[in-house]
C-alpha positions as a Markdown table, in Angstrom:
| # | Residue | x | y | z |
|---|---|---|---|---|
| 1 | Unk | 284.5 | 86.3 | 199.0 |
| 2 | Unk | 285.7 | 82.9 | 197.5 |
| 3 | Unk | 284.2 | 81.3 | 200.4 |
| 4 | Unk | 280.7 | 82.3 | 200.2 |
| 5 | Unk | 279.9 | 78.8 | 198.3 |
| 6 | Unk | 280.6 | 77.6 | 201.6 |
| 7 | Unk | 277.2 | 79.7 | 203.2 |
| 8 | Unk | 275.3 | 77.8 | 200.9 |
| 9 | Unk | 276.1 | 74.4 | 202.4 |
| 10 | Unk | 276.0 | 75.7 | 205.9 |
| 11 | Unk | 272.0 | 76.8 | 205.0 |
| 12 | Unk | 271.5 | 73.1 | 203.7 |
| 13 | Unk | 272.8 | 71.6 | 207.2 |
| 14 | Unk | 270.6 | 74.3 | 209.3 |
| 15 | Unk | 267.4 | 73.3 | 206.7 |
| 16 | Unk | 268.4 | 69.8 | 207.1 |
| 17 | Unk | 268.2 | 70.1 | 210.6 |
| 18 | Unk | 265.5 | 71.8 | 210.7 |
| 19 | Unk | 263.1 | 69.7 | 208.5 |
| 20 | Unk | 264.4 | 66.8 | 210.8 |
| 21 | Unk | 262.6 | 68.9 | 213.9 |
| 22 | Unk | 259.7 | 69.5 | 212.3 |
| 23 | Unk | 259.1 | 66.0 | 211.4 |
| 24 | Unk | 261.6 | 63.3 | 212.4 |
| 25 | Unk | 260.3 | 61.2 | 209.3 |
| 26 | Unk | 260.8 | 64.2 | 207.0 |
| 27 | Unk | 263.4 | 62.7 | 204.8 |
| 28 | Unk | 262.2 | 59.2 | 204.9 |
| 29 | Unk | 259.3 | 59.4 | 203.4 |
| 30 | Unk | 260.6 | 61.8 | 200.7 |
| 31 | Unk | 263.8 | 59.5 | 199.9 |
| 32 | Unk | 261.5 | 56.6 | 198.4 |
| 33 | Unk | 259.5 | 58.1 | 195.6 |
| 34 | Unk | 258.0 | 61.2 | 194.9 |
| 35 | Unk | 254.1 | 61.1 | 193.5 |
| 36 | Unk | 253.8 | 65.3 | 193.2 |
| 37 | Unk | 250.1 | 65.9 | 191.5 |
| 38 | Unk | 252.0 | 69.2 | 189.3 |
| 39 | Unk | 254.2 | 69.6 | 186.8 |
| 40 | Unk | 255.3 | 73.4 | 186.9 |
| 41 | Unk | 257.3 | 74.7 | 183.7 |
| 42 | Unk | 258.6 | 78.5 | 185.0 |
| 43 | Unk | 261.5 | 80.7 | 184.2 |
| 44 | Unk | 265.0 | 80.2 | 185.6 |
| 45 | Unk | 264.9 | 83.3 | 187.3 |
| 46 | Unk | 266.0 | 82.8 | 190.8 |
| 47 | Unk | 263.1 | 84.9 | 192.1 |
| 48 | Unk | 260.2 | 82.5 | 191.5 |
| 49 | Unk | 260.8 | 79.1 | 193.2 |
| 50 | Unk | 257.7 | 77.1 | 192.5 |
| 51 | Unk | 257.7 | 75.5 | 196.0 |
| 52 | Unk | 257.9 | 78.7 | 197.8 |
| 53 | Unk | 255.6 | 80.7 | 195.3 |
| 54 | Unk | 253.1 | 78.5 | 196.4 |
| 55 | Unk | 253.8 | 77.0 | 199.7 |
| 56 | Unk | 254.2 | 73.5 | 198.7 |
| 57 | Unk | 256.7 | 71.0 | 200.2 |
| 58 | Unk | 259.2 | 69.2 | 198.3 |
| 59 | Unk | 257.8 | 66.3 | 196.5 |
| 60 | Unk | 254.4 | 68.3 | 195.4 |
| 61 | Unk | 255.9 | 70.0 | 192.2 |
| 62 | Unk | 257.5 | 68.2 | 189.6 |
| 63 | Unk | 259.4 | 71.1 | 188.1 |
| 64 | Unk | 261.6 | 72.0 | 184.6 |
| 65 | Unk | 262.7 | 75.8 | 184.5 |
| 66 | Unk | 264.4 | 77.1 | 181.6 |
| 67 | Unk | 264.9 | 81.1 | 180.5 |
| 68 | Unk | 261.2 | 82.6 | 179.8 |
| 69 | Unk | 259.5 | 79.2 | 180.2 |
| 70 | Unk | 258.9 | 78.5 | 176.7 |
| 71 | Unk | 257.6 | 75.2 | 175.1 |
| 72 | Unk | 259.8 | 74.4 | 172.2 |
| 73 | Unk | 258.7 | 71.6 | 170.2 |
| 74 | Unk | 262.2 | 70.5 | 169.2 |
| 75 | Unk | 263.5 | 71.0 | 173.3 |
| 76 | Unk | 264.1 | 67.3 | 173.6 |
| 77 | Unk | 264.8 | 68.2 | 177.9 |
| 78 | Unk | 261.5 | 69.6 | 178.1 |
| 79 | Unk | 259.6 | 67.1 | 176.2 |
| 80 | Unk | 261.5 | 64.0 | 178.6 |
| 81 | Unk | 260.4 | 65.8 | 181.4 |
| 82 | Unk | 256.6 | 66.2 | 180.3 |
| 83 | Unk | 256.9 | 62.6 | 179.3 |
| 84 | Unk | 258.5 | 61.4 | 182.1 |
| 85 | Unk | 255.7 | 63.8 | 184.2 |
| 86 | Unk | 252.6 | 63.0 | 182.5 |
| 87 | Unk | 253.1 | 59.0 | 181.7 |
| 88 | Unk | 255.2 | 57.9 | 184.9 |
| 89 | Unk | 254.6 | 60.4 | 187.5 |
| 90 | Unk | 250.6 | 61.1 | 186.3 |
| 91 | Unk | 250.7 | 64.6 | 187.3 |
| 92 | Unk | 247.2 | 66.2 | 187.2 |
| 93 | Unk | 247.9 | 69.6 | 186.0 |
| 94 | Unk | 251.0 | 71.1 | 184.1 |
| 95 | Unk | 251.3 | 75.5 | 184.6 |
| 96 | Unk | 252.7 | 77.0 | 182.5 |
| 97 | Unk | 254.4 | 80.1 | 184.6 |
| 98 | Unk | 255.5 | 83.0 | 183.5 |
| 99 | Unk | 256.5 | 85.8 | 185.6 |
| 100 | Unk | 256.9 | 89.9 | 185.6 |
| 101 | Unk | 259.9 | 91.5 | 184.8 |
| 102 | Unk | 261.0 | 88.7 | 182.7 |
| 103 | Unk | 264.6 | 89.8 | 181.4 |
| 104 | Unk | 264.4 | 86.8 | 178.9 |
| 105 | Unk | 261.2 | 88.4 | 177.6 |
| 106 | Unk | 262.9 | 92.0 | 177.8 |
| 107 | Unk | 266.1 | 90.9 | 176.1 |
| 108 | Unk | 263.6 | 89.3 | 173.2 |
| 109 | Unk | 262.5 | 93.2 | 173.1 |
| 110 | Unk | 265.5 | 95.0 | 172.2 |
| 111 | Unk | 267.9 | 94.5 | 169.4 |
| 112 | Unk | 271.2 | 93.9 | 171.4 |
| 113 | Unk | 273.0 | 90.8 | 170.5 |
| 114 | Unk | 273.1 | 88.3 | 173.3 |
| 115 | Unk | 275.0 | 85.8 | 171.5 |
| 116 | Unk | 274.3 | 81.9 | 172.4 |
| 117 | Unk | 271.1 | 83.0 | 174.0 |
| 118 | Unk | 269.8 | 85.0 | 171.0 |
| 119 | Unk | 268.9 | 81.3 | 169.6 |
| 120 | Unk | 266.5 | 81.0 | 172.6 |
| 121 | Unk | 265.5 | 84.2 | 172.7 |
| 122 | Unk | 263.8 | 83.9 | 169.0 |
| 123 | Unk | 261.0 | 82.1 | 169.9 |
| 124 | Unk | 259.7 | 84.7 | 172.6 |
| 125 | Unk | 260.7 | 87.0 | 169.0 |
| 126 | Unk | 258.7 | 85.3 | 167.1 |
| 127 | Unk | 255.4 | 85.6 | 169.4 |
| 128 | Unk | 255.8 | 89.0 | 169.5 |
| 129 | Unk | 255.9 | 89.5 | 166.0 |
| 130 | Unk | 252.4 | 87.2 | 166.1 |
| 131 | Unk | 251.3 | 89.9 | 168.3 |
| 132 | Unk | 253.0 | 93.2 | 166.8 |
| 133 | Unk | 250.0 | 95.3 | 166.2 |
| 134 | Unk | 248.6 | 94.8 | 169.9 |
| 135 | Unk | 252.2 | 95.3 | 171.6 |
| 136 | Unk | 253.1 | 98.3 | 169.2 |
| 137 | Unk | 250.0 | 100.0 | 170.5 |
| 138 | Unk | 250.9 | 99.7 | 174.2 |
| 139 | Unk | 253.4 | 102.8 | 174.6 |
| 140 | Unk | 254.2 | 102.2 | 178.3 |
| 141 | Unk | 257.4 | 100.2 | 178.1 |
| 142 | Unk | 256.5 | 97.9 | 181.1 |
| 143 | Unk | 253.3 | 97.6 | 180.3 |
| 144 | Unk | 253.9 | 96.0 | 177.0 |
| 145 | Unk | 256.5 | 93.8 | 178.5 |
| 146 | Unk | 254.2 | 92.3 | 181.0 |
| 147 | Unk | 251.6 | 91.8 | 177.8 |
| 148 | Unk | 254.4 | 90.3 | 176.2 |
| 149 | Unk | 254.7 | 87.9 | 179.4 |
| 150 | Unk | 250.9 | 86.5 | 178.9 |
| 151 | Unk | 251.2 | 86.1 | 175.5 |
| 152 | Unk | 254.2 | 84.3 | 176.0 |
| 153 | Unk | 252.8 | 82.2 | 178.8 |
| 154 | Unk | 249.3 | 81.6 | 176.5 |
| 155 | Unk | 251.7 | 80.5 | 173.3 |
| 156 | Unk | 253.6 | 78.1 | 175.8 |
| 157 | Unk | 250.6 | 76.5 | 176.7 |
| 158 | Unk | 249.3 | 76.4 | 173.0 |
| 159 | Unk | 252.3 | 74.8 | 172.0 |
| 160 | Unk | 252.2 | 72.3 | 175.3 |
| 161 | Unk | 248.6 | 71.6 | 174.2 |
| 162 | Unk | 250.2 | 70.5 | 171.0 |
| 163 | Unk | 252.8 | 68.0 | 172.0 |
| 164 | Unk | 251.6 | 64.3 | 171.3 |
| 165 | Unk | 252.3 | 63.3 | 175.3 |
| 166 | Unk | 250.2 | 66.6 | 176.6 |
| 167 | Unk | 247.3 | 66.0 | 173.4 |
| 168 | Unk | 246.9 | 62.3 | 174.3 |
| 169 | Unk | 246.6 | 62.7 | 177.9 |
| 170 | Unk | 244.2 | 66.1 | 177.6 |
| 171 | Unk | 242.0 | 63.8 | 175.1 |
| 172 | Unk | 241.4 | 60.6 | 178.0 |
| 173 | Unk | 241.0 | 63.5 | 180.3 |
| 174 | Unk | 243.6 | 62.7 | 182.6 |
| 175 | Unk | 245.1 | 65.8 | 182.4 |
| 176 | Unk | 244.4 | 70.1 | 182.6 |
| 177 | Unk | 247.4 | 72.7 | 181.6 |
| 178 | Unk | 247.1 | 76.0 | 183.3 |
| 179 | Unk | 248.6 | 79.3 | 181.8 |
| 180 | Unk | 250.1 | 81.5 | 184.8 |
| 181 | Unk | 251.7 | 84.6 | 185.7 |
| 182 | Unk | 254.0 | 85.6 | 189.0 |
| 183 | Unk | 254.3 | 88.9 | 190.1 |
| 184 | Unk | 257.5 | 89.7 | 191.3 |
| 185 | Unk | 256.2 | 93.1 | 192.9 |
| 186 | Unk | 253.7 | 92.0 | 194.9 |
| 187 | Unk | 254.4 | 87.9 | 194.7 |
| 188 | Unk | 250.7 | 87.1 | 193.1 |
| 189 | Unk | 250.3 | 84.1 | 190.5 |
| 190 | Unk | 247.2 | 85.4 | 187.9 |
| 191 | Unk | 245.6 | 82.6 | 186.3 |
| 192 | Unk | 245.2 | 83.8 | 182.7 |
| 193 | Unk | 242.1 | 81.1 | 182.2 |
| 194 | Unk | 243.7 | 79.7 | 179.2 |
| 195 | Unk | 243.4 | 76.1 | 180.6 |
């Protein structure tokens, strides 16, 4: 069992390897920049890998994942990557993607104490307390979780929309932010049209 760490670098060498079949130059052209058209900001869940949610190879998505994929004015990580994304890299299109079954948007539900991570969890709190009357009036518990997930994913891209970086470059048209949602049960992204 302390081993299986070791399985993980074993998969790297057979991908390695692999890639290197596919394409001899593979790692090459990958190894001196990267000029990826998106910038994707998702959830940490393991379950929705941005490259293989949308069959992109590396180098395509420039990507920052944190629990719930929120846009927190004051996340100084987020707001280096956008930077770094929109004036450097001149990404195209940021998404915003949420996803299904969020357990950071479930926790944000209940009223156990998560410690550290109830700090987080207050800003997905405070959108649905924005939202209380619509959410209250959804009795289905999994149904108003997964509302809870677009309106979480439409806030993120409100408050994305408001960052000076994100506002500059939507004004000189260089850029479009996309609001999206991943299904984990059947592994389709919605577009929520809040672009």
């Amino acid at each position: 069992m302390a081993d299986r760490h070791l399985n993980l670098l074993k998969g790297n060498k057979i991908w390695a390897l692999s890639s290197l079949q596919d394409d001899p130059l593979y790692f090459q052209k990958n190894q001196d920049s990267q000029n990826p058209e998106y910038l994707w900001i998702g959830c940490s869940d393991s379950r929705v890998p941005a490259n293989t949610v949308t069959t992109t190879s590396a180098g395509d998505i420039f990507v920052h994942r944190n629990i719930a994929n929120l846009v927190v004015p004051n996340d100084l990580n987020l707001l280096s990557v956008v930077a770094y994304a929109v004036q450097y890299l001149k990404v195209k299109h940021i998404i915003v993607c949420g996803h299904y079954g969020c357990g950071g948007v479930k926790a944000a539900m209940d009223t156990n104490s998560y410690g550290f991570v109830d700090q987080w969890l207050k800003h997905i709190k405070d959108v649905y307390a924005k939202y209380a009357t619509e959410l209250n009036a959804i009795e289905d518990m999994n149904k108003r979780t997964d509302r809870l997930v677009d309106l979480n994913v439409i806030e993120q891209v409100a408050n994305l929309s408001q960052t000076e970086i994100v506002k500059k470059a939507l004004q000189e048209g260089e850029l479009k932010v996309h609001g999206w949602v991943y299904g984990l049960m059947d592994g389709i992204i919605t577009d929520l049209k809040v672009s």
